[in-house]
C-alpha positions in Angstrom: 13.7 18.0 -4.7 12.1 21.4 -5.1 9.7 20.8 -2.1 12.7 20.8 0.3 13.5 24.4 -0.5 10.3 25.6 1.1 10.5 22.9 4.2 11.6 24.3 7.6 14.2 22.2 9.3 11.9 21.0 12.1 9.5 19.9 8.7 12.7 18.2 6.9 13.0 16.4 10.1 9.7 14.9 9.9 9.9 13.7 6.3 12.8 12.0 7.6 11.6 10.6 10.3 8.6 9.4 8.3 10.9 7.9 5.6 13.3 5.9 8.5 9.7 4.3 9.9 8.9 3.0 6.1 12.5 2.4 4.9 12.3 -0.6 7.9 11.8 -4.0 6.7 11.6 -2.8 3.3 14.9 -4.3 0.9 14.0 -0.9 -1.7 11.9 1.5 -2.3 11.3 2.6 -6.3 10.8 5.1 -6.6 12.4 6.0 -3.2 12.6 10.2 -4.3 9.1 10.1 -5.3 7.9 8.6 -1.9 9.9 11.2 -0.6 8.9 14.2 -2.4 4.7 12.7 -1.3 5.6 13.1 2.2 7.7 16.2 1.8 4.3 17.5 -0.2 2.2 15.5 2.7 4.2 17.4 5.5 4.2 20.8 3.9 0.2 21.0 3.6 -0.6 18.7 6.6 -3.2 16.6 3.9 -2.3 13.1 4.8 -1.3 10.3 1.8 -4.2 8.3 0.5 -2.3 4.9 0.9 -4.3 1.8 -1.1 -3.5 -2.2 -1.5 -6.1 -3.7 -3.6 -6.2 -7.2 -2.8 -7.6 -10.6 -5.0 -10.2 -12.7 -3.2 -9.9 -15.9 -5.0 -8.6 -17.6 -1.8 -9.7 -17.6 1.9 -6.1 -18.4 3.1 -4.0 -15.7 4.4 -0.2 -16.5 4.4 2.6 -14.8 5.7 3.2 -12.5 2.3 -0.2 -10.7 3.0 1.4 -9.3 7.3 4.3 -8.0 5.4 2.4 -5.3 2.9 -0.5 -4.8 6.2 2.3 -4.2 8.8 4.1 -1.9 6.3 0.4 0.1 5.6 0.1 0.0 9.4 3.2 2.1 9.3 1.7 4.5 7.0 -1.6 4.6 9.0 0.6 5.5 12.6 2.3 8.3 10.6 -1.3 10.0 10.2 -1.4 8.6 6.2 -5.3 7.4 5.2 -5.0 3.4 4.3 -7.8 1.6 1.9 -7.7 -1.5 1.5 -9.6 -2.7 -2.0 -10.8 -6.1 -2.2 -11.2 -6.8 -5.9 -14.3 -9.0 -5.5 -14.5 -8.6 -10.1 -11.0 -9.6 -10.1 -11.1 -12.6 -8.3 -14.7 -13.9 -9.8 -12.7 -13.9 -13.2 -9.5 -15.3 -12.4 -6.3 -13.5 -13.1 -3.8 -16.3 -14.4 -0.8 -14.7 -14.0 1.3 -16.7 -16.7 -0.2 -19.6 -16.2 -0.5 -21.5 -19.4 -4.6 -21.7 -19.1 -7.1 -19.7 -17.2 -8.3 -19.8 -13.4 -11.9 -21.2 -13.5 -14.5 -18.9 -12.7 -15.8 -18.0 -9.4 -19.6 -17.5 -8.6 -20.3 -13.9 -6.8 -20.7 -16.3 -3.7 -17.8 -17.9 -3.5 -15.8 -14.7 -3.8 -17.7 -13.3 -1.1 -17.2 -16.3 0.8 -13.2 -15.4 1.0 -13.3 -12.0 2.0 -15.9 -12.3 4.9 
């Protein structure tokens, strides 16, 4: 990684320590040199990561799934790193049938709004 050429040790140590904090409770990460070389690039100008999860309202339940990708932005936002979280109101008034053999029926702009707040 070019960026670790101009890094001081104490700054190598950070990146490091950054990646140890996300590499827990994750099975991979892909690209795992990329997140790297973000931090490494994060750490060298002291301009935090712009973290986003964009999120499909079609549902009001929240289910175990959703605590694993929060806890792990939580992580990002402790290290200093900006978190947004998108809720893709469009998205989830239109359905998104994700290989399902026929479309999700469409929401009204109320009952989207009704699962996010």
């Amino acid at each position: 990684m070019e960026t670790n050429q101009e890094l001081s040790e104490e700054q190598l140590r950070e990146v490091e320590r950054q990646l140890s904090i996300i590499r827990r409770g994750a099975a991979e990460i892909i690209p795992e040199d990329a997140l790297t070389h973000k931090i490494a690039t994060s750490v060298l100008s002291g301009k935090p990561l712009k973290v986003k999860l964009g999120l499909d309202p079609s549902s009001p339940d929240i289910h175990v799934g959703h605590t694993v990708v929060l806890q792990k932005l939580r992580q990002f936002q402790d290290l200093g790193h900006e978190v947004q979280l998108i809720i893709g109101d469009f998205t989830g008034r239109i359905g998104d049938p994700t290989g399902k053999s026929e479309t999700r029926k469409q929401l009204s702009e109320c009952k989207t709004k009704r699962s996010y707040l």
